[in-house]
KOLKENU-647101 format. One line per 3 residues: their letters; for each residue x, y, z of C-alpha. Coordinates in steps of 0.02 Angstrom, whole numbers, plus 50000, padded with zeros to 5 digits. Each point is the difference from the previous one (the first is absolute). Layout:
! residues N
a> X/Y/Z  ...
! end
This chain:
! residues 806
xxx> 48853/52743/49591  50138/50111/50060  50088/49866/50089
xxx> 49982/49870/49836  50081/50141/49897  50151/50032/50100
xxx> 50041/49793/50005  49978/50007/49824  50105/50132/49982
xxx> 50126/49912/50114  49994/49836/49920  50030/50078/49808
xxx> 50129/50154/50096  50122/49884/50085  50054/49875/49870
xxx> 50037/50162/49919  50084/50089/50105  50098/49868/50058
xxx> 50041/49950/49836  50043/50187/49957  50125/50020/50151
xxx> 50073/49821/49977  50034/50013/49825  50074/50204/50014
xxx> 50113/49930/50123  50057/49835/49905  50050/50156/49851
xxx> 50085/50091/50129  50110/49819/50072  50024/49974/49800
xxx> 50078/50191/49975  50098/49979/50161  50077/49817/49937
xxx> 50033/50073/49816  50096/50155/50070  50090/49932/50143
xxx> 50182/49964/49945  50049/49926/50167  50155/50049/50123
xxx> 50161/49925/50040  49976/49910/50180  50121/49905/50108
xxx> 49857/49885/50074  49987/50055/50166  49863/50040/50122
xxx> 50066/50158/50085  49912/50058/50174  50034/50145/50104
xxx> 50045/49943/50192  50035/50155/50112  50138/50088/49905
xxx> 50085/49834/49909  49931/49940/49849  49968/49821/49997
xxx> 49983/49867/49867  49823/49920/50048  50005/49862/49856
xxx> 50112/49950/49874  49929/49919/49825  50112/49822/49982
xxx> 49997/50044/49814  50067/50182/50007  50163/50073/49973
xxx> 50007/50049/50194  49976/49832/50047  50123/49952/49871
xxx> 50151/50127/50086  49939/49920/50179  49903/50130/50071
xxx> 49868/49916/50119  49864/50035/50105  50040/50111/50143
xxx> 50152/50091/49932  50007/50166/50031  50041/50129/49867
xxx> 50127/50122/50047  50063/50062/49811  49951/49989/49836
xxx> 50100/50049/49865  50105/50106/50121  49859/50084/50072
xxx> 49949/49987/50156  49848/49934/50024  49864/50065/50149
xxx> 49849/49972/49894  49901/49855/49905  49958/50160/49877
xxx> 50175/50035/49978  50028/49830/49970  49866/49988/49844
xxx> 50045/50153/49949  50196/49944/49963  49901/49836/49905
xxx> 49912/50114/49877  50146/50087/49946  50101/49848/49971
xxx> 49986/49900/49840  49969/49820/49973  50165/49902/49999
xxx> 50100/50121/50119  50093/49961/50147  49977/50067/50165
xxx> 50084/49997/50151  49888/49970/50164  50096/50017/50161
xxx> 49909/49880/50130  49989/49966/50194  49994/49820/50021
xxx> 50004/49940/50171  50110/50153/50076  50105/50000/49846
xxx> 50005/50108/49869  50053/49919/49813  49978/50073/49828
xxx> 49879/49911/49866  50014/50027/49817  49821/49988/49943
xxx> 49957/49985/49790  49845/50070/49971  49879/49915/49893
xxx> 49829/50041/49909  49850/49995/50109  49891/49846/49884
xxx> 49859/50090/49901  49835/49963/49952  49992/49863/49838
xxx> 49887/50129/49896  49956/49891/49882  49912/49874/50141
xxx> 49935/50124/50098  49927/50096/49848  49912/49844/49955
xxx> 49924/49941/50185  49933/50190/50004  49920/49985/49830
xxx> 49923/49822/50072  49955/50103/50162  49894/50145/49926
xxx> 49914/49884/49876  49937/49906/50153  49948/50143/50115
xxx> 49925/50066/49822  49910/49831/50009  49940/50010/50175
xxx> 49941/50158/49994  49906/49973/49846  49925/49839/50072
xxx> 49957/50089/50156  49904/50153/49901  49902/49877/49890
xxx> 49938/49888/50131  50003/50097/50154  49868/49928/50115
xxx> 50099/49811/50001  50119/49997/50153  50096/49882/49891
xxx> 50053/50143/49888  50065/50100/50140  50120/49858/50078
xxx> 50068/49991/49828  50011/50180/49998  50096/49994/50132
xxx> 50099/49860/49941  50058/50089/49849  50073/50144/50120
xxx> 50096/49855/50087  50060/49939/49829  50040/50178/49955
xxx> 50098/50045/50123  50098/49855/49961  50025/50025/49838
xxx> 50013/50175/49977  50083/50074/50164  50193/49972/50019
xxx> 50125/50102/50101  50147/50080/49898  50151/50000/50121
xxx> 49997/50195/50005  49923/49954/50203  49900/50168/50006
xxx> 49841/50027/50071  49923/49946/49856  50102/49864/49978
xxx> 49952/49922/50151  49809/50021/49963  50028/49885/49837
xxx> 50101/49887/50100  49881/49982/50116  49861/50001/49897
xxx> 50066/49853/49895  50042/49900/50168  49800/50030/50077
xxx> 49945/49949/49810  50094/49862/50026  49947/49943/50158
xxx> 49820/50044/49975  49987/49895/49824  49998/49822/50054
xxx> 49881/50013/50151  49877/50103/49871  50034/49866/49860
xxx> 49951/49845/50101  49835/50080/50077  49971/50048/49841
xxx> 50016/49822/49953  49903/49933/50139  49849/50102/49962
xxx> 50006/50027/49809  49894/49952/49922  49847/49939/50110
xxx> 50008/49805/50039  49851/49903/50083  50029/49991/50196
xxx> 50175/50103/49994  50071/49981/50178  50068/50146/49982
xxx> 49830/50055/50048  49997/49894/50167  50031/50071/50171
xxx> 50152/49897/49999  50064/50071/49820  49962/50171/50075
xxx> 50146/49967/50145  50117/49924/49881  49979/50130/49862
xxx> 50109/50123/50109  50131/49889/50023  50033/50009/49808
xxx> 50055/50185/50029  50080/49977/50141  50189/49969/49919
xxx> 50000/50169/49902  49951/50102/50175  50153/49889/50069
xxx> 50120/50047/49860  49941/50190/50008  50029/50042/50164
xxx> 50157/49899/50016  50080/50090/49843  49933/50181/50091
xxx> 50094/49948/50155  50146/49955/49917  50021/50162/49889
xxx> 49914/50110/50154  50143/49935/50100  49880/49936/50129
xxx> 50071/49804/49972  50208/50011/50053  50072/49833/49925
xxx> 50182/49949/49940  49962/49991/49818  49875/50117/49942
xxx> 50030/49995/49805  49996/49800/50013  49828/49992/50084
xxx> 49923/50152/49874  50054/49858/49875  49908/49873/50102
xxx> 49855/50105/50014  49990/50031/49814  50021/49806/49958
xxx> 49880/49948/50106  49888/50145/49932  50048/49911/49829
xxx> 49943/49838/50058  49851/50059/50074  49944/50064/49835
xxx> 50051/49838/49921  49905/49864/50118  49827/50109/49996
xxx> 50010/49998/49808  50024/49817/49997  49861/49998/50141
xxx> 49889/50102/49911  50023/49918/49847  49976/49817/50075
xxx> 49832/50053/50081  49940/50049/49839  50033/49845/49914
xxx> 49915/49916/50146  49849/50113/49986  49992/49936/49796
xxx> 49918/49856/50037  49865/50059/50148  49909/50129/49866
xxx> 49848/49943/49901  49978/50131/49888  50110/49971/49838
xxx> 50015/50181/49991  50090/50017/50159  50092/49848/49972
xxx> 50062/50079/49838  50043/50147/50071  50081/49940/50166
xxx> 50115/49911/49876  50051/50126/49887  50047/50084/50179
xxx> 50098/49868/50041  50099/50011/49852  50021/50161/49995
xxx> 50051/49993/50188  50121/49864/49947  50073/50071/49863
xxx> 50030/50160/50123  50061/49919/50140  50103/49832/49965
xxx> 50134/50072/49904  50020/50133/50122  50014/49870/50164
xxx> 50108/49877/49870  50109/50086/49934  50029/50133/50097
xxx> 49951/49987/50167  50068/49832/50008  50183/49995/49939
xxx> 50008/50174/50112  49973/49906/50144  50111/49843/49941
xxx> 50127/50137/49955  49985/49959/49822  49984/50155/49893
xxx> 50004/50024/49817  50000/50160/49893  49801/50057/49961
xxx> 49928/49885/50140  49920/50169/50069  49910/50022/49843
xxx> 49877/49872/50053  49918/50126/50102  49931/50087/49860
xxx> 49875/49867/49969  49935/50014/50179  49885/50135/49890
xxx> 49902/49845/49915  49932/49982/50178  49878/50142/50021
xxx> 49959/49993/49812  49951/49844/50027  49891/50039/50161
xxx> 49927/50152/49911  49938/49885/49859  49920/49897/50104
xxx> 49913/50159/50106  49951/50074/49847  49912/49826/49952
xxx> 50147/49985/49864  49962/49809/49974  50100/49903/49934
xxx> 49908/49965/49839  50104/50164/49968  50156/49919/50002
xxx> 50027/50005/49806  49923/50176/50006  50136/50020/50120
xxx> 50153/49921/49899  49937/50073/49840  50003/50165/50053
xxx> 50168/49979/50100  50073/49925/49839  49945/50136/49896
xxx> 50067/50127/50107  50158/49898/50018  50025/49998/49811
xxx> 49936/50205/49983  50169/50051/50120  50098/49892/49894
xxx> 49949/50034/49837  50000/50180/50045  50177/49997/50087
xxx> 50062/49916/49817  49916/50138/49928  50084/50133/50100
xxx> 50172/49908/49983  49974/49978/49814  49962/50187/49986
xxx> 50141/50060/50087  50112/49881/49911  49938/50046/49830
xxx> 50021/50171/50029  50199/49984/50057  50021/49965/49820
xxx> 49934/50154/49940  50112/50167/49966  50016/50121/50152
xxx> 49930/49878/50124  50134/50026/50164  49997/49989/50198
xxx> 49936/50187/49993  49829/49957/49903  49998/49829/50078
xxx> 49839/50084/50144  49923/50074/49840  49993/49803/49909
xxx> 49957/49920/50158  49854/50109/50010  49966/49974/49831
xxx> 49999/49819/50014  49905/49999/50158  49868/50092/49891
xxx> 50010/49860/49876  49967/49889/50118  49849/50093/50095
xxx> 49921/50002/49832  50015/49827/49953  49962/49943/50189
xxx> 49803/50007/49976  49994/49932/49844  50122/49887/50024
xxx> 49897/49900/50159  49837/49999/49903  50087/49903/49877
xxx> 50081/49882/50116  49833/49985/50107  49887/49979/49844
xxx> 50115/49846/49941  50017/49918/50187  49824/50013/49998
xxx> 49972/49933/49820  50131/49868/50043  49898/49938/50162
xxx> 49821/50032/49958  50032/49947/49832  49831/49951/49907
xxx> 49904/50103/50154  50115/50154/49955  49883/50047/49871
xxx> 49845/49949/50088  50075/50118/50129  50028/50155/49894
xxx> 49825/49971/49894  49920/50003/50175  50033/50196/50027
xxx> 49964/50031/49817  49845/49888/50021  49936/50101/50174
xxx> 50043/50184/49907  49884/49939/49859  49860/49950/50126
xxx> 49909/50151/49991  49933/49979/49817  49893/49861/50049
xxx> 49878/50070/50090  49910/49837/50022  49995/49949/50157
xxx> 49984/49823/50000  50108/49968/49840  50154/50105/50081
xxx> 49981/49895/50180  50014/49860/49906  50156/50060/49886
xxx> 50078/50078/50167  50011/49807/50098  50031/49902/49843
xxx> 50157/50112/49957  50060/50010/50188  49992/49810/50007
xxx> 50100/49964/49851  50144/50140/50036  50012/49935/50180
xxx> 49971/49812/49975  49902/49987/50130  49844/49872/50049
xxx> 49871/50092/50091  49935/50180/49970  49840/50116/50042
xxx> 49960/50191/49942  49892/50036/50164  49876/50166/49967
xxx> 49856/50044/50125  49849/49907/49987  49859/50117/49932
xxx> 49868/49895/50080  50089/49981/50165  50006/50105/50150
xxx> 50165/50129/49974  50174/49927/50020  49956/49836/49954
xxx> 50120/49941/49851  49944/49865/49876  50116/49908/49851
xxx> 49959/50056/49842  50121/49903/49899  50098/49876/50060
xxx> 50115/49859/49932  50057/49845/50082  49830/49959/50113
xxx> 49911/49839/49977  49836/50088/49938  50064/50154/50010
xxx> 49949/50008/50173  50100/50138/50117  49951/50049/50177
xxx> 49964/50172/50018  50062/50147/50106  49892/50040/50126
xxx> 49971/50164/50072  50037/49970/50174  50137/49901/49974
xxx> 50179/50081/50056  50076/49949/49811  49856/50111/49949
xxx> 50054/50146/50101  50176/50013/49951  49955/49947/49815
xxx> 49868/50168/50012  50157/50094/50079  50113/49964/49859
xxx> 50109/49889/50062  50076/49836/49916  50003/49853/50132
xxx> 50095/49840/49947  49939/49855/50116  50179/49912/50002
xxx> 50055/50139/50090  49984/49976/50178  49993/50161/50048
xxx> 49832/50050/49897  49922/49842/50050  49998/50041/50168
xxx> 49917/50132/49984  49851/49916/49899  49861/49924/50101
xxx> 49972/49821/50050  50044/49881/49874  49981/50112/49859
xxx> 50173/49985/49938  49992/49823/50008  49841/49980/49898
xxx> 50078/50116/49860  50145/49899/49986  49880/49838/49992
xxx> 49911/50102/49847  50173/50001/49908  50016/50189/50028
xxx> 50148/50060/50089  50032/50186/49920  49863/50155/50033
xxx> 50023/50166/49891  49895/50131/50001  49951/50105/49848
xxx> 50002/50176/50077  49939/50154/49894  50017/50161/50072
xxx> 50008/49935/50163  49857/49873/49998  50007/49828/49969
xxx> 49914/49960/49846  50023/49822/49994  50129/49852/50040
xxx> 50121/49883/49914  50036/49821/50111  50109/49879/49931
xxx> 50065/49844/50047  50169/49923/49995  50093/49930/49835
xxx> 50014/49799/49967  50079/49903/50164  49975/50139/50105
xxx> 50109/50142/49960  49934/50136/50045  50013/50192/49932
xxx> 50176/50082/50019  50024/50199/50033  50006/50057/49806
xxx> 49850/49873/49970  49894/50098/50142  50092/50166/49937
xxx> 49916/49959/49808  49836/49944/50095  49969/50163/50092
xxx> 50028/50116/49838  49901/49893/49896  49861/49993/50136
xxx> 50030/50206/50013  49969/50021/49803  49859/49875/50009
xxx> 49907/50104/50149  50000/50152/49873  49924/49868/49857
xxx> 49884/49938/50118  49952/50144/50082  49965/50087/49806
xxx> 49906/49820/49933  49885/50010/50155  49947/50167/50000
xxx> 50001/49983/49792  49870/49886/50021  49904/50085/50137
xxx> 50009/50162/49879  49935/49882/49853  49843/49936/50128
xxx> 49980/50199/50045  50010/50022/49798  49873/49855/49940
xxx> 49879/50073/50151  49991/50167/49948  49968/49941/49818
xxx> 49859/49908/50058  49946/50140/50086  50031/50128/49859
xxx> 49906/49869/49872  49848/49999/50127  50012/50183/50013
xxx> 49997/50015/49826  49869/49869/49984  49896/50110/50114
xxx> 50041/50162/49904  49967/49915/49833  49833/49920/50048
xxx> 49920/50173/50064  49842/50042/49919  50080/50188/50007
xxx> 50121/50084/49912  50167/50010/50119  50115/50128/49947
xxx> 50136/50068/50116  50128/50125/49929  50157/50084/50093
xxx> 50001/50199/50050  50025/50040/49813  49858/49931/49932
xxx> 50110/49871/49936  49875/49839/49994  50089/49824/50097
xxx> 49861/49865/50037  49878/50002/49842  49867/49835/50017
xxx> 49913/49905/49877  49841/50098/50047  50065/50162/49953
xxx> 50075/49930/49835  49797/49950/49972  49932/50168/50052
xxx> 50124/50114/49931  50074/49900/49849  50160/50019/50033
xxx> 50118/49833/50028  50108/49996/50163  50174/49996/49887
xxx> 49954/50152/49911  49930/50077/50166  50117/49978/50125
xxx> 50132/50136/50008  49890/50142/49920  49910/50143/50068
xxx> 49818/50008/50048  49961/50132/49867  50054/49915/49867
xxx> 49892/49859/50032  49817/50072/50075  49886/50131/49890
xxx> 50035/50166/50061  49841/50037/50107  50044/49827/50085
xxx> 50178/50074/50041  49960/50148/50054  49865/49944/50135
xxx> 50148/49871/50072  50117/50147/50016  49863/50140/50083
xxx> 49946/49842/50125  50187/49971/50044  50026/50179/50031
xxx> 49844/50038/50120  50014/49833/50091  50182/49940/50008
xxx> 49927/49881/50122  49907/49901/49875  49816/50046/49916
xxx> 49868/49920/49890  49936/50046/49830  49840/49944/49931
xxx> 49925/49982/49837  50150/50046/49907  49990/49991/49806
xxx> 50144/49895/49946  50033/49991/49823  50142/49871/49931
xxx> 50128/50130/49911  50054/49840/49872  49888/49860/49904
xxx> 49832/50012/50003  49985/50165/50114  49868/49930/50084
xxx> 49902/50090/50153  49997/49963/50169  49911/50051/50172
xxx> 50092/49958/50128  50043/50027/50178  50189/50046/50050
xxx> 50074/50009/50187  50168/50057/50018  50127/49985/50163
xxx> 50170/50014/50049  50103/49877/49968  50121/49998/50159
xxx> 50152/49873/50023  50047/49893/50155  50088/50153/50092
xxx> 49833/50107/49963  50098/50107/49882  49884/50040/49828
xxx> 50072/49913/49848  49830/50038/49871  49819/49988/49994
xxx> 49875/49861/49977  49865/50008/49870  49849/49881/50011
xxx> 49871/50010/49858  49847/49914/50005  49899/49962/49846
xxx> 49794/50071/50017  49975/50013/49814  49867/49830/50025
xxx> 49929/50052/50176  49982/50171/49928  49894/49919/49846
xxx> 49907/49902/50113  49968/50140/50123  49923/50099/49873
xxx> 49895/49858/49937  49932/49992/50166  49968/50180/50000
xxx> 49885/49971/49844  49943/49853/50066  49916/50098/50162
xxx> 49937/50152/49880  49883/49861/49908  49965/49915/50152
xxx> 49928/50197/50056  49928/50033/49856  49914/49846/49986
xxx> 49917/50036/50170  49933/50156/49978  49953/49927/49804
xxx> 49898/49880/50105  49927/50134/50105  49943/50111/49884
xxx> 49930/49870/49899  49881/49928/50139  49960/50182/50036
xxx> 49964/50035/49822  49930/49820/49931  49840/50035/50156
xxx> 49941/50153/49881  50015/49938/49840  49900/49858/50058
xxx> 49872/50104/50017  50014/50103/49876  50014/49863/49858
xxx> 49829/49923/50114  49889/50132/49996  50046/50043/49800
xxx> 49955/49824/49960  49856/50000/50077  49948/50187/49925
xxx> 50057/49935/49836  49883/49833/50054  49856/50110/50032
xxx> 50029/50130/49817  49926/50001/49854  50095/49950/49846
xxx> 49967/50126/49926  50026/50132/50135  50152/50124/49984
xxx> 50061/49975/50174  50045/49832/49979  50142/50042/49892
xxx> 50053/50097/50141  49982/49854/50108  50094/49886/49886
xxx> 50145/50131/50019  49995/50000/50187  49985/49812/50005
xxx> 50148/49978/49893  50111/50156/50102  49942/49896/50146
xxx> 50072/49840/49923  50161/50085/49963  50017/50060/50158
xxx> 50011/49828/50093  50103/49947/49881  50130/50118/50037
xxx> 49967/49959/50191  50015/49815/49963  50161/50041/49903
xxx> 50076/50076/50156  49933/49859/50099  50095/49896/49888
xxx> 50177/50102/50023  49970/49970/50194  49975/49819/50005
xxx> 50093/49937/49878  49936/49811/49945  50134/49893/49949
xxx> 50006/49816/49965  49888/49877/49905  49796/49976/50029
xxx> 49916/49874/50100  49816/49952/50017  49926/50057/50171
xxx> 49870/49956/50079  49901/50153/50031  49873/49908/50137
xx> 50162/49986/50099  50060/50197/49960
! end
């Protein structure tokens, strides 16, 4: 982990740095070029030998070689000083001026002879080139680096990295004539920059970008691949032994010249080399991506790097120069911006992205330098304008133009882009509207539907799927839910396992006419997507998480998607991941919502169809569930019910006994045979039974009480029917009892007073008495057959019997 940290860290640290130190030091070269005035120099290499000082070399186009001084003489006055030292010497050229005659007494072969010397100006620095090539230079180290931190992990981004330091050094780094220290270390920089370019330019060329069966690659290409840099180690070390003094030869000065031409031409041949190879390598690619893109390098490389070797390095070497022929060199810069559009995958659909945007910047500057002229000249017109308060108009003017600048190129871009797009334009700008206004439709299939018919008519082009995961699939696997273009509407889906999958879960937009992301797919999985018609893969990421995916297909004849197209693509798909995203869980909230209605509506259906009166009020007695029961029991409808306390809807006693139960059980009690009486209509009465318990919500907290009341008014009747019911069943027993008890006496009691009253006189006075006992007797079991009677009760109509069978 450690160790992958710290070559992270290197690989995003040293483009910066090096970019950092490269580009302080290119300010520093441009300070020391604008301040340097120069010195008045007679042309000659002086050298200290022993105690003589000796002219080393003389410059053919100097004013010493002009008086006749030549390599070898030895210095024995200047300007009537003696001179012992080659610092004395320099020291009597810095206080002359340019122009001014001076008189060098020489020893030329044993004899001494004066030389009038006219000093001239040592040549500057053009400032105007040089400020140029160094604004060329940072841009492309600015490039490279930027290249390098996007896509570190490619080797092919360091090369070019590397590249653009070789470029920048050449561009940027220049010596100024002052010969310091630091003088030298621009000199020299510019000369290894120079040496170093060509041999990095062709390998770049030979390996950039990837061709089937490079020989490069080969065991032989290995051994040959070193020769390429094998003329700039030549040309360093033979310019460090000829400064170093470590190569002695006749005319030093003429072979630094030869060194530096052939350093020139060097340069020249591996452009032309590079650039051939590349050509060459146009018609081995198959992907019409690469080809694209290999082309738009070789024109960039050409446009870079033909003018340069025609018109400059040529008619240098034929001795043919012309004024401005080394401004050529400042469009060596279209060669890394062309390599960095291709490492970037800068296709070359992007081409009119490219010109557009160039153009519009082009005609920003110049509008804005009319501007600024027109300002200043206006204001020359006005009353008390002079040189004094010309810095306070200038900077007035410059802040006319810094506030017209922005509006100024989104005017000019807006009509390019109306001017090129033309009908799409407004397609174009109703597309962002459109995906802003996605999130009012919250249906889901409606707005998929809306989302790939409006991308297909802004971009024009023939095939397009909204991928979302499959609900009935296993997770990761992507299915088409609106598509246009498909025979059938028929699109292949993502599969989990696949490695288009993986980088479409990771957020990551893969284009399959790249080359670079189709390597890194599977198989033939890039081929089979381009077979489907899609080409283009965007993810719709919501915080972080891919919600869904946009592919589309290329326009009519094959055209595919430029930068700005893919630019509009991935903020529409970011706007649509948020619509999405708030549809799909919109709908799963509305499936949540439509379940618990069904389950409130069969919770109410249960509450409503208890037997019971349900009442359940809050911890003030305030009443919130009130069922149809309770309306029937207490006569009270739920409207009027609901919301009010319990006292003003029970009887008093009824009340009372709910609050004294809630008090001595707070864990829930019942009460039986309460008298409930309806306080409104009829004021009817009521037994009933009442159970009351806490009503407690899903964190156990106590949010009311629960009242149950169950009607007994009928089982109470009946009860007490029963009651009666087993009283005459008792009494009817014992009636039954006593009556066979009593009915055996009064049998014979009535017997024997019949047959007394049988056995009497008529006219005897006892019989009277008899009669009276005969008819008490009679009386008597009728009373006993009476209660016989109230014990078994006879019911039901009367049938013959047959007594024989009784």
């Amino acid at each position: 982990m450690i160790q992958h940290r710290l070559r992270s860290l290197l690989y995003v640290g040293l483009p910066v740095a090096v970019g950092a130190v490269l580009v302080s030091l290119a300010a520093v070269n441009i300070v020391v070029v604008k301040t340097w005035v120069g010195e008045p120099e007679d042309g000659v290499l002086w050298a200290q030998s022993g105690a003589n000082v000796l002219a080393s070399d003389v410059d053919r186009r100097s004013a010493g070689a002009a008086a006749g001084l030549r390599a070898g003489d030895v210095l024995l006055q200047i300007d009537g000083r003696e001179a012992t030292s080659v610092a004395q010497v320099i020291a009597v050229l810095h206080g002359a001026t340019d122009g001014r005659a001076l008189t060098y007494v020489i020893q030329r072969q044993g004899a001494e002879q004066p030389v009038s010397v006219r000093l001239q100006p040592m040549p500057l620095v053009r400032t105007g080139l040089y400020y140029a090539l160094a604004l060329v230079g940072i841009l492309s180290i600015v490039v490279g680096g930027s290249v390098r931190l996007r896509r570190p992990n490619d080797p092919a981004t360091l090369h070019f990295f590397w590249l653009t330091v070789a470029f920048f050094g050449v561009l940027a780094f220049t010596p100024s004539g002052s010969y310091n220290r630091l003088d030298y270390f621009f000199d020299w920089a510019d000369f290894v920059s120079r040496i170093v370019l060509p041999p990095l330019f062709l390998h770049f060329a030979l390996v950039f970008p990837e061709r089937p069966n490079p020989w490069v690659r080969t065991p032989a290409g290995r051994l040959i691949l070193p020769l390429v840099y094998a003329p700039a180690v030549v040309l360093g070390l033979g310019r460090a032994a000829l400064l170093g003094g470590g190569l002695q030869v006749a005319d030093p000065s003429r072979l630094l010249e030869r060194i530096e031409m052939i350093a020139l031409v060097y340069l020249a041949a591996c452009l032309l080399a590079g650039l051939g190879l590349m050509m060459r390598a146009l018609g081995r690619l198959r992907s019409v991506t690469a080809r694209r893109q290999l082309r738009w390098i070789v024109w960039g490389s050409a446009v870079g790097a033909l003018p340069f070797v025609l018109l400059y390095v040529g008619p240098l070497l034929a001795g043919a120069a012309w004024p401005g022929m080394e401004y050529t060199a400042v469009l060596l810069g279209c060669i890394p911006l062309a390599f960095a559009s291709a490492i970037v995958r800068y296709r070359l659909m992007d081409i009119e992205v490219i010109i557009k945007r160039g153009l519009v910047g082009a005609a920003v500057v110049l509008l804005l330098g009319l501007i600024y002229a027109g300002t200043l000249w206006f204001l020359s017109f006005l009353p008390g304008v002079d040189e004094r308060s010309s810095s306070f108009w200038a900077l007035l003017a410059t802040l006319v133009v810094a506030l017209v600048a922005p509006s100024l190129r989104k005017a000019l871009q807006a009509g390019l882009d109306r001017l090129y797009y033309r009908d799409r334009y407004d397609y174009r700008r109703a597309l962002i509207s459109f995906t802003r206004d996605l999130n009012s439709d919250l249906d889901l299939q409606r707005l998929t539907r809306r989302l790939v018919d409006r991308i297909a008519e802004t971009l024009g082009v023939e095939h397009i799927a909204l991928f979302l995961p499959d609900p009935a699939g296993e997770p990761g696997r992507l299915v088409a839910v609106a598509s246009g273009g498909f025979p059938g509407d028929v699109v292949p889906a993502i599969e989990p396992g696949s490695t288009l999958g993986a980088r479409i879960a990771d957020g990551q937009m893969v284009v399959v006419d790249d080359p670079v992301p189709v390597r890194r797919l599977s198989g033939d999985e890039g081929a089979a997507w381009r077979d489907a018609g899609l080409f283009s893969f965007v993810p719709c990421v919501s915080n972080e998480l891919t919600i869904g995916l946009i592919a589309v297909g290329r326009r009519p004849h094959g055209e595919p998607l430029n930068s700005e197209d893919m630019t509009l693509l991935g903020a529409v798909a970011g706007q649509a991941a948020t619509a999405i995203e708030n549809a799909r869980l919109y709908s799963q909230l509305q499936g949540k919502a439509t379940e618990i209605e069904r389950l409130r509506q069969f919770s109410d259906s249960v509450v409503e169809s208890l037997s019971d009166g349900l009442v359940v009020f809050d911890l003030e007695d305030k009443v919130l569930l009130w069922n149809r029961r309770a309306e029937a029991l207490v006569g009270i409808d739920r409207g009027r019910a609901v919301g009010r306390r319990l006292g003003a809807l029970f009887s008093r006693p009824f009340a009372d006994a709910l609050s004294v139960a809630r008090r001595e059980a707070p864990g829930g009690t019942s009460l039986f045979r309460l008298q409930l009486v309806q306080t409104q209509g009829e004021r009817r009465e009521r037994l009933v039974n009442a159970a009351v318990a806490p009503f407690q919500t899903a964190e156990g907290a106590q949010a009311g009480w629960i009242l149950v009341i169950e009607d007994i008014t009928e089982r109470a009747n009946l009860e007490e029917q029963l009651r009666l019911s087993e009283k005459m069943a008792a009494i009817g027993l014992l009636a039954a009892g006593v009556a066979h008890e009593v009915n055996t006496p009064l049998t014979g009691i009535s017997s024997f007073t019949q047959m007394l009253l049988e056995r009497s006189d008529p006219g005897d006075p006892k019989k009277e008495l008899l009669e009276k006992i005969e008819r008490q007797t009679f009386r008597a079991a009728k009373i006993v057959n009476s209660l016989l009677s109230l014990a078994r009760p006879s019911g039901g109509e009367t049938l013959p019997i047959d007594l024989n069978a009784i």
